[in-house]
C-alpha positions in Angstrom: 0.0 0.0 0.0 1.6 3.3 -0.9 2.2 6.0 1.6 2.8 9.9 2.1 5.3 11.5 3.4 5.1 15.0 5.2 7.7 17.0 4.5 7.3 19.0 8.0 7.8 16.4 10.2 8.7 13.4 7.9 5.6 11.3 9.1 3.9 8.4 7.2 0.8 9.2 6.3 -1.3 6.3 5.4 -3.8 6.7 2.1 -7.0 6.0 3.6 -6.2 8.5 6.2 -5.3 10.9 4.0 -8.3 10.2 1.7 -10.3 10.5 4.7 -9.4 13.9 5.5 -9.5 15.0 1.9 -13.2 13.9 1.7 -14.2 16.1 4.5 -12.2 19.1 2.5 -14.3 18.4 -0.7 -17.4 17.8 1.3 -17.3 21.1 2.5 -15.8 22.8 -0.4 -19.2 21.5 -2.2 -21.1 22.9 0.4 -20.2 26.6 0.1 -20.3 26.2 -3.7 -23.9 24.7 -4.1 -25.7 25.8 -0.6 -27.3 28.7 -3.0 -27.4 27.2 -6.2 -29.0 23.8 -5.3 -30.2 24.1 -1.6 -32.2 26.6 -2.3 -34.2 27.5 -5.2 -36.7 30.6 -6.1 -40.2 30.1 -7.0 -43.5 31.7 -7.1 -46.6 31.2 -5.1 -50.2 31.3 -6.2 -50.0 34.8 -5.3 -47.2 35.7 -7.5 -44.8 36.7 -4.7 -41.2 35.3 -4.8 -40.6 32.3 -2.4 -37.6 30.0 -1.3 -37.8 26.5 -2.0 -35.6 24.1 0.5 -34.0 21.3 -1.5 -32.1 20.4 2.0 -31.6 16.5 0.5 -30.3 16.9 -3.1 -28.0 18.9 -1.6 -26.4 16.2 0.9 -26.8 13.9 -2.4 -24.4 16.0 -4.0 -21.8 16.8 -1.0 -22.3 13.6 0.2 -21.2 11.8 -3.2 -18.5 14.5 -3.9 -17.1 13.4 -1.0 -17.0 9.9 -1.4 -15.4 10.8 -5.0 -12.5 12.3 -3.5 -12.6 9.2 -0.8 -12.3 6.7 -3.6 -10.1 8.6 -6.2 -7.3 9.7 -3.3 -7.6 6.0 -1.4 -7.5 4.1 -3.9 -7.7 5.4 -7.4 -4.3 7.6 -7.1 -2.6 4.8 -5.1 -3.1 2.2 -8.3 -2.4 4.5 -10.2 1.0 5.2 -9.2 1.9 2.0 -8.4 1.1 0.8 -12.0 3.3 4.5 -13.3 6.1 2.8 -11.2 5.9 -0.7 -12.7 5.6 0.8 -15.8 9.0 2.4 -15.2 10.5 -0.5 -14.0 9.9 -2.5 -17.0 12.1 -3.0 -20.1 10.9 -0.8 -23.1 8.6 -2.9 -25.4 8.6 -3.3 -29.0 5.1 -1.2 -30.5 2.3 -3.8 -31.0 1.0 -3.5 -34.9 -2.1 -1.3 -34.5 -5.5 -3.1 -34.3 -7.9 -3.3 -37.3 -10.2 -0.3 -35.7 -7.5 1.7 -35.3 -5.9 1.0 -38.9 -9.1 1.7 -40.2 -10.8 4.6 -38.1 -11.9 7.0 -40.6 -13.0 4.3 -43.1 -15.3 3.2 -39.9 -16.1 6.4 -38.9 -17.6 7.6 -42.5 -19.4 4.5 -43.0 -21.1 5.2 -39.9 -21.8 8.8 -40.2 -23.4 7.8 -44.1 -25.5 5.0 -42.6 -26.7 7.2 -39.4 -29.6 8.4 -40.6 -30.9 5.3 -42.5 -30.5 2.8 -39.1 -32.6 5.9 -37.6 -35.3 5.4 -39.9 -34.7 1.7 -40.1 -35.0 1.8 -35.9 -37.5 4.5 -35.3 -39.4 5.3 -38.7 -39.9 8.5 -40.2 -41.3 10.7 -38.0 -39.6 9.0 -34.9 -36.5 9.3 -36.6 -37.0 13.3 -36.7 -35.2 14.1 -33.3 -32.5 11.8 -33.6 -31.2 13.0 -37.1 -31.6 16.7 -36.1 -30.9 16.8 -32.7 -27.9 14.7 -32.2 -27.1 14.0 -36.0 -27.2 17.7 -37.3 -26.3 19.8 -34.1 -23.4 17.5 -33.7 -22.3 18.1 -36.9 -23.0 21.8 -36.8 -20.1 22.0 -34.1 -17.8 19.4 -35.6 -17.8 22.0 -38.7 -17.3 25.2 -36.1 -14.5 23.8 -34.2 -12.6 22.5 -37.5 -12.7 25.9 -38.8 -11.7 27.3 -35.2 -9.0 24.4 -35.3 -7.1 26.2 -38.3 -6.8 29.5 -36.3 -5.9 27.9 -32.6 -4.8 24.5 -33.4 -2.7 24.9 -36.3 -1.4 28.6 -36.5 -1.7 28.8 -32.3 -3.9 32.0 -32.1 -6.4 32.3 -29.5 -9.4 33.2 -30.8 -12.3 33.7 -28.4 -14.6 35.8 -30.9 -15.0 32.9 -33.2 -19.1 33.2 -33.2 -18.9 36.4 -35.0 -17.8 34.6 -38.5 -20.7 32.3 -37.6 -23.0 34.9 -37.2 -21.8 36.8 -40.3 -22.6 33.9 -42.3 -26.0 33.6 -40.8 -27.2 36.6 -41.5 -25.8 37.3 -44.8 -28.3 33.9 -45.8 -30.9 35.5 -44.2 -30.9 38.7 -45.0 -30.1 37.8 -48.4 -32.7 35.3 -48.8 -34.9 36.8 -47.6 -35.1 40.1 -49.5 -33.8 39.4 -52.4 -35.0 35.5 -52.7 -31.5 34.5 -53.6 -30.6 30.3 -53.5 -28.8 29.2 -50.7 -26.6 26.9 -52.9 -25.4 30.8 -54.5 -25.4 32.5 -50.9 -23.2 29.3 -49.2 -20.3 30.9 -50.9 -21.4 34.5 -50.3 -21.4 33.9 -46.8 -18.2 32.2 -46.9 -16.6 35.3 -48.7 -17.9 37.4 -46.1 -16.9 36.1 -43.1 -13.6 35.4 -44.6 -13.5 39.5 -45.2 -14.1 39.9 -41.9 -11.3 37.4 -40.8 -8.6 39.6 -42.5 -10.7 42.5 -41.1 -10.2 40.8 -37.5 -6.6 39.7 -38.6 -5.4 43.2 -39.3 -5.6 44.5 -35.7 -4.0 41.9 -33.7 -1.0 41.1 -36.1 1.3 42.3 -33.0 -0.6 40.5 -30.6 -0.1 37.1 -28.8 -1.3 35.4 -25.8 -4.1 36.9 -23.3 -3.8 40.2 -25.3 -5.1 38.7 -28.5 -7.7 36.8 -26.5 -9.2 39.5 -25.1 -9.3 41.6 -28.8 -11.0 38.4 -30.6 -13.3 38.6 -27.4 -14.4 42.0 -28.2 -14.9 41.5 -31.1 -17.2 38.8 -31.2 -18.9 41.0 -28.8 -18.6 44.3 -31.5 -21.0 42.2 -33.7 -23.0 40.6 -31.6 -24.0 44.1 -30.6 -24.3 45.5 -34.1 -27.0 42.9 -34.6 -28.5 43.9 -31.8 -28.9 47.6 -32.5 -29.0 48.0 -36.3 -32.3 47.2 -36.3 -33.2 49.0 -39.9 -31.3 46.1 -41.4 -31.0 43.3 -38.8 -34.8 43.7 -36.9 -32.5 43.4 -33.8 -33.4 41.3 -31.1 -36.9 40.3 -32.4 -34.2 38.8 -35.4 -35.1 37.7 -39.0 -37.8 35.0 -39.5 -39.1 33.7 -42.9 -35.6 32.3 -43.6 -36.0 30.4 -47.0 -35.4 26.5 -46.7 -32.7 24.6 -49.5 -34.2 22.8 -52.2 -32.8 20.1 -53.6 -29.6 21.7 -55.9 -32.6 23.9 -57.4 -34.3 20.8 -58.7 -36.9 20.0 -56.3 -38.2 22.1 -52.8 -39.3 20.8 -49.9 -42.2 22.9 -49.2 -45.6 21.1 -49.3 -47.3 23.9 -51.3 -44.8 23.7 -54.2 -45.4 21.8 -57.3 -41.6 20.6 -57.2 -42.6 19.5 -53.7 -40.1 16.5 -53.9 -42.9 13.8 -52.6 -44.5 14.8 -55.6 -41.6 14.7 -58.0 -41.1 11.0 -56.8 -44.5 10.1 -55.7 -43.5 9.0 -52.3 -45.4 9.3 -49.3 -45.4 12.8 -47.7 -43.0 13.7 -44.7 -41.4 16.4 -43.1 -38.3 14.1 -42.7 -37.0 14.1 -46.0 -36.0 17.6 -45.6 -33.8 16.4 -41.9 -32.3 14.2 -43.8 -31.4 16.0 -46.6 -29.8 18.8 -44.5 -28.2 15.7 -42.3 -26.5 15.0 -45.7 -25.7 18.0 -46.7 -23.8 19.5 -43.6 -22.0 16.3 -43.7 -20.7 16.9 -46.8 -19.5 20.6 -45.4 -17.8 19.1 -42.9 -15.8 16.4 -45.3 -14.8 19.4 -47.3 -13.5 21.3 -44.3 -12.0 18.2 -43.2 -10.2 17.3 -47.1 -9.0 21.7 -47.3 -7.5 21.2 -43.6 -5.7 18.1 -44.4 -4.2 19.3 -47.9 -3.8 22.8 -46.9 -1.4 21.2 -43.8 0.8 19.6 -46.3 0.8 23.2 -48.5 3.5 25.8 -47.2 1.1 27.8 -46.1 -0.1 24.7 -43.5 4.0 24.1 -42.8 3.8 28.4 -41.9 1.0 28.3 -39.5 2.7 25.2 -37.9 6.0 27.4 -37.6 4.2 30.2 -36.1 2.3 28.3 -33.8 5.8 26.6 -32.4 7.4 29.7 -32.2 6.7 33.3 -34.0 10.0 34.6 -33.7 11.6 31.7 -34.9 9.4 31.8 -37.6 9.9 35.2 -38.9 13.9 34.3 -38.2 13.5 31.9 -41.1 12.1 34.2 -43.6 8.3 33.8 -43.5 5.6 36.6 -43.7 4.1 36.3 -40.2 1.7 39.4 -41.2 0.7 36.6 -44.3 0.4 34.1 -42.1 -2.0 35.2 -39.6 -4.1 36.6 -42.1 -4.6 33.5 -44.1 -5.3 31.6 -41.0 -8.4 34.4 -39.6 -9.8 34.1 -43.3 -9.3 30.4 -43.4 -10.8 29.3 -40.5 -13.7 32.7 -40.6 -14.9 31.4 -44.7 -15.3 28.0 -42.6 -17.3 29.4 -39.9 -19.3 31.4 -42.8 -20.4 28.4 -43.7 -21.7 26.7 -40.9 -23.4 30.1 -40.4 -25.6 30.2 -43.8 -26.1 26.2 -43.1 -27.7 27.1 -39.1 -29.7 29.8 -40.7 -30.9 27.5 -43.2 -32.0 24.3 -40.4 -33.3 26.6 -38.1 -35.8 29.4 -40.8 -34.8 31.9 -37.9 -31.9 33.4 -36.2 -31.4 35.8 -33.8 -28.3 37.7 -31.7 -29.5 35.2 -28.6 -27.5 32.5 -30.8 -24.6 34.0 -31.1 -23.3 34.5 -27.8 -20.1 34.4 -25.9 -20.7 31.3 -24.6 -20.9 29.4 -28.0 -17.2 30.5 -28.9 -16.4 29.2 -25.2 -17.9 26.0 -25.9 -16.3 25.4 -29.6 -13.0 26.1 -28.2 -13.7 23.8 -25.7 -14.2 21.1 -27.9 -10.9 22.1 -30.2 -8.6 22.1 -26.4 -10.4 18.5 -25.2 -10.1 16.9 -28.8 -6.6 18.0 -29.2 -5.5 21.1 -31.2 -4.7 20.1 -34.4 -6.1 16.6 -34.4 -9.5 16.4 -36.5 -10.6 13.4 -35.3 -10.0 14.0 -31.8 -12.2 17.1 -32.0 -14.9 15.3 -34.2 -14.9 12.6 -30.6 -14.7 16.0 -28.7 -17.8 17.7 -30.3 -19.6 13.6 -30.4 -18.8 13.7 -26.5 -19.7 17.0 -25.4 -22.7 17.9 -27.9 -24.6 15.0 -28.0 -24.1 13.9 -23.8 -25.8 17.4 -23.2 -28.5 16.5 -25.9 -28.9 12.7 -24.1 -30.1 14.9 -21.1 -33.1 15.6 -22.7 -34.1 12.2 -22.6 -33.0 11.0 -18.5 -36.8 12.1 -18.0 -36.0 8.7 -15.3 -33.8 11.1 -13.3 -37.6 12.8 -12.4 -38.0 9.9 -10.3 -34.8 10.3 -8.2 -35.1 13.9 -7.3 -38.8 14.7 -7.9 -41.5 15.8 -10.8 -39.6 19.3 -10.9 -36.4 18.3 -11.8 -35.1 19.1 -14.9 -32.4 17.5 -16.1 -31.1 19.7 -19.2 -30.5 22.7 -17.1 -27.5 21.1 -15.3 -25.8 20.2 -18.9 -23.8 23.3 -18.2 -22.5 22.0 -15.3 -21.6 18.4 -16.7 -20.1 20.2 -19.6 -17.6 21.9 -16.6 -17.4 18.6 -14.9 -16.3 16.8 -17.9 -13.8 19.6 -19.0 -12.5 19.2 -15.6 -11.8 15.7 -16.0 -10.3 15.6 -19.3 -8.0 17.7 -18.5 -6.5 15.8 -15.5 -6.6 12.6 -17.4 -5.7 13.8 -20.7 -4.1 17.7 -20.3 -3.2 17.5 -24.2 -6.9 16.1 -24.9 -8.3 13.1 -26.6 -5.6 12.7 -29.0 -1.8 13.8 -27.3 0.2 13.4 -30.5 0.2 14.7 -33.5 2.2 13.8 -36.8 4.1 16.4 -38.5 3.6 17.3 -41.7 7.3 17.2 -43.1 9.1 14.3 -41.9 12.8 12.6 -42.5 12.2 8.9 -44.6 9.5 8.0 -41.3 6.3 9.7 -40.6 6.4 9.6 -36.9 3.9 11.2 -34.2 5.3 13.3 -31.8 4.0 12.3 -28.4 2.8 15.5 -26.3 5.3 14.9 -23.9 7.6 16.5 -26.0 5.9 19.6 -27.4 4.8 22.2 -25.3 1.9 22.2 -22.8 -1.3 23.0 -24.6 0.1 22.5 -28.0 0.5 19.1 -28.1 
């Protein structure tokens, strides 16, 4: 059994004992955190006048199994743990084991499952049951699988922190609906427009913060996300402000046939098929799929491309970089426009889903959470972020359907407003197990007779 040693008066201190005490820290740690937030709860009475609700016993629930966490993970968790680091150390360096057939073959798997998807739903569920699990968990997935591979060619690749990342998605939002809905343009000629856009308003952010690094470039990408966010808000001759733009027009079918039950190219009657609003999910399922192959195939060839080999330089290290010759000023540029056009694009595509849009979608808190996912899934790893955004996304959608958990802690319970929390808990996690996120290595993109992967133990913490 492994022991501690304090260093003030050199005595053992066994692990349960310690764990012990530990517990009683978290315990009442989680106490003073969530004595407001869950204890007690507002309401209102019959009367309308504001009232405290006690919820004295989901609050013990909670310290009480925090503290048996910390009882377990510091007793014994830790313990193994370091015993097995320590055997592992011990033991003579093994020869790599050939890579099993799911690993050889990942993204082959991974594509055939994302192209069946939708038919197993209808397959499983049937048309209209099939509805909420294409859209909400096929298509919002997706959505942010597209976002934070656009965000991953600003932060993972080139290594600029960008926290105002929602603004390029909100520019291509409401250039398709404004657009549309004016001037009745096609969304397959305003996808591009959008993507143009927001790209002009990368080099537009781009041009500001070409002397900037670190917390000071965060906090200028944070304002302006926030800059536009508030122009939506209060140009209200062109945007209708907070009230936002409805009537957004939906995507036919590559201009052949519409979904929209009152046209005569309505595409049930085209085929003479039975009529269903899920033909239209799926299409869109299909469609932002596609989006997100063709960010995935620019990302990957654009790597290999000097420009790719530049933003990988600059991320290492910028002075090092512009030691060797290349246009930092260039550099960054591309990389805001790059990853914005991408952004503009899942923009256009949200207007599109949703017929509506509105500043309240385009918050601060979105270009939190698709940074998130970019850090957990491992900067610069596509794959890791698309398990990152699969993860996070869709285990706060699975809330929605723990209606079970009404049971535990009573009729008023609601499970989906603690995916906020979950999403911190989770963050929190990852980043103890896996500080360098899902995926730790990375393989460069110019490499000497062997492509290798370079193990995030030897690149620098949070770029690995």
């Amino acid at each position: 059994m492994a022991v501690t040693v304090s260093p003030e008066r050199d005595v053992v201190v066994p692990p349960i004992q310690r764990a012990f005490r530990e517990a009683l820290y978290a315990g009442a740690i989680a106490l003073g955190l969530f004595v407001l937030f869950i204890g007690l709860r507002t309401d209102q009475n019959i009367n309308n006048e504001l009232i405290l609700v006690q919820r004295w016993g989901l609050l013990a629930l909670v310290v009480i199994a925090t503290a048996v966490g910390r009882f377990l993970y510091v007793g014994y968790a830790q313990p193994a743990m370091e015993r097995a680091k320590a055997e592992k150390a011990k033991a003579p360096a093994a020869v790599a084991a050939e890579a099993g057939f799911v690993r050889r073959n990942f993204n082959r798997i991974g594509v055939t499952v994302l192209i069946a998807y939708p038919v197993v739903m209808v397959l499983a569920f049937g048309f209209q049951g099939s509805l909420k699990w294409v859209d909400n968990f096929g298509i919002q997935i997706l959505i942010y699988v597209m976002l934070a591979w656009g965000l991953n060619i600003v932060v993972g690749l080139a290594g600029l922190l960008d926290l105002g990342y929602v603004a390029f998605y909100a520019v291509g939002a409401y250039a398709y609906a404004l657009l549309g809905t004016h001037f009745g343009l096609s969304f397959w000629i305003l996808l591009p427009a959008a993507g143009m856009m927001a790209a002009f308003w990368g080099v537009m952010l781009g041009f500001p913060v070409l002397r900037l690094r670190g917390d000071y470039l965060a906090i200028v990408t944070l304002a302006f996300g926030e800059i536009i966010r508030l122009v939506i808000i209060n140009w209200r001759e062109v945007t209708n402000g907070s009230a936002g733009v409805s009537g957004i027009p939906k995507v036919s079918f590559f201009g052949l046939m519409s979904f929209n039950v009152s046209d005569p190219n309505y595409i049930a009657k085209v085929l003479h098929i039975t009529q269903s609003g899920a033909y239209y999910k799926i299409f869109l399922y299909y469609l932002i799929l596609g989006l997100c192959f063709i960010t995935a195939f620019v990302t990957i060839r654009l790597r290999r491309l000097p420009v790719g080999r530049a933003w990988e330089a600059l991320r290492e290290d910028e002075i090092a970089c512009r030691s060797l010759g290349i246009n930092t000023t260039t550099t960054k540029l591309t990389a805001f426009a790059t990853g914005a056009m991408f952004g503009g694009f899942a923009g256009s595509f949200f207007a599109a889903r949703q017929g509506f849009v509105s500043p309240e979608s385009f918050v601060f808190l979105e270009s939190a959470i698709i940074l998130a996912i970019v850090v957990l899934g491992g900067m610069g790893s596509l794959g890791g972020i698309a398990v990152a955004a699969l993860v996070m996304i869709g285990g706060t959608e699975i809330l929605r359907e723990l209606g079970f958990l009404k049971a535990v802690f009573g009729p008023d319970f609601t499970p989906e407003l603690y995916r906020m929390l979950l999403f911190g808990m989770a963050m929190v996690i990852v980043m103890l197990w896996k500080p360098r996120g899902f995926v730790g290595s990375r393989e460069p993109t110019a490499f000497l007779k062997e492509r290798r992967a370079v193990s995030g133990s030897f690149t620098k913490e949070g770029h690995g």
